[in-house]
N, C-alpha and C positions, 0 to 999 in steps of 0.2 A: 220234662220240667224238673228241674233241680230243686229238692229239699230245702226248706229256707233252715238254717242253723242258729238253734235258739243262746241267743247271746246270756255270757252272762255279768255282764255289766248290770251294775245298778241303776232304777231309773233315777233321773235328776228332777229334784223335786226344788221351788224355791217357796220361803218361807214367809210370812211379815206376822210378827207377833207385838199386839201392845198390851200393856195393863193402862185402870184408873180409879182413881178410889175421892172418893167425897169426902173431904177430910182424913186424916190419915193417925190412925185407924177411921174405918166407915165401910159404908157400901161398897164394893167395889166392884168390877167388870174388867173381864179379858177378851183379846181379842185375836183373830189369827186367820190371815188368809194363806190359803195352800195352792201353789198352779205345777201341775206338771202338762208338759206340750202345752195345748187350749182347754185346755179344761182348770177350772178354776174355782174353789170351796171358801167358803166362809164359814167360820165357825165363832160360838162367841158363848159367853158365860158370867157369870157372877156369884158373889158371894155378900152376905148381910152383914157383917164385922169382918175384913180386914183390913191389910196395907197395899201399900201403893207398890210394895216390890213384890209381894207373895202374887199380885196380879200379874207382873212380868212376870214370872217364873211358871205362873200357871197358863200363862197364854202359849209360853213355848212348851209345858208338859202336855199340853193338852194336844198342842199342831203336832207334835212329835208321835204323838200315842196316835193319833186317825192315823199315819200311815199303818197301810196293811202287810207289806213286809219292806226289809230294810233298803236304804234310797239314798243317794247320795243327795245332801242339802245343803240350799243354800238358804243360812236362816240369819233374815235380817232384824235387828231390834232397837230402840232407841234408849234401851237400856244399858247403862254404861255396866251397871252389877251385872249382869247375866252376863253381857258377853267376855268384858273383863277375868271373872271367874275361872273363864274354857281358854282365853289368852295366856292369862299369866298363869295359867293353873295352879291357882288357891285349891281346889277340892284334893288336890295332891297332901298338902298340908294339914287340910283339915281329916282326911282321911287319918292320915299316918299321927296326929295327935287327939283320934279317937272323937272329932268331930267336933274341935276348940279352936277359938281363932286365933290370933297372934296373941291376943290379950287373955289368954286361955280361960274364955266365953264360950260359953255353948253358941256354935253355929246359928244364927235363925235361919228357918227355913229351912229346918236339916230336911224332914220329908221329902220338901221340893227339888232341892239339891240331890238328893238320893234316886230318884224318880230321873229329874235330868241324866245324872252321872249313867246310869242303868242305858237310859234310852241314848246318849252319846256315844257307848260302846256298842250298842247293835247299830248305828246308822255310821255313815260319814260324814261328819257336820261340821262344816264354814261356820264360825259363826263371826257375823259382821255387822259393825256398829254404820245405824244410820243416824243422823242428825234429827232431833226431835220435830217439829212443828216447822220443818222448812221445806215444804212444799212438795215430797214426793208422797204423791197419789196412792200409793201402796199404803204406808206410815199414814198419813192423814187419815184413809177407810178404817185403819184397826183402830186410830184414836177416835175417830167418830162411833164405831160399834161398843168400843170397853166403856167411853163416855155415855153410852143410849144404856148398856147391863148396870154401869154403879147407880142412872137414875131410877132404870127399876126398879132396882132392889131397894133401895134410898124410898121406895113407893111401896113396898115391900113383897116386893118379887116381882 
């Protein structure tokens, strides 16, 4: 019997991350389902004071950080900021002007942003825009899960 020969390919991992926030600033909740082959993770989270994007951002920091080593991803979001960000690559910009925006503003979200930036260099990451509240089952779960975390905490945790 012949040795099986350990590839070394990345596994393929696909993503669905949302944020939601109860007024904005407010409670808010992230959300993130993770499937590689059949198996399939939920993960989810909140915060007592913030926004409605530091929730996208941490929904994809957080699904990025559970993997346990690096994977090729396909990471969907219905956030136009995060993915836009890794398209047009704004963090290029903001980098090289010390973490200012066009309007030389400090970045918001620099943390998160930083955190992303880190974890897009160890993985290979798709990142792709799905359409908000229009019906893919994936998208719908996260916004049902970040929507169940901003009422917790909105309850106070």
């Amino acid at each position: 019997m012949a040795a099986r020969v350990k590839s070394n390919r990345k596994p393929e991992v696909t993503i669905y991350t949302d944020g939601a926030c109860s007024g904005n600033p407010g409670p808010g909740g992230w959300a993130a389902i993770l499937r590689h082959g059949d198996t399939e993770r939920e993960i989810s989270g909140g915060e007592p004071h913030t926004t409605n994007q530091r929730m996208e951002l941490r929904a994809a920091v957080e699904a990025l950080k559970a993997l346990k080593q690096p994977c090729r991803v396909l990471l969907h979001s219905d956030s136009a900021y995060l993915i836009n960000c890794f398209k047009q690559r704004w963090y290029e910009n903001w980098e090289k002007n010390g973490w200012k925006n066009k309007d030389k503003k400090p970045v918001e979200n620099r943390d998160l942003w930083e955190d992303l930036l880190r974890l897009n260099r160890l993985h290979e990451i798709e990142w792709l825009k799905v359409a908000g509240h229009s019906g893919d089952p994936s998208n719908e779960r996260c916004d049902e899960l970040a929507r169940r975390e901003a009422e917790k905490q909105k309850r106070g945790g």
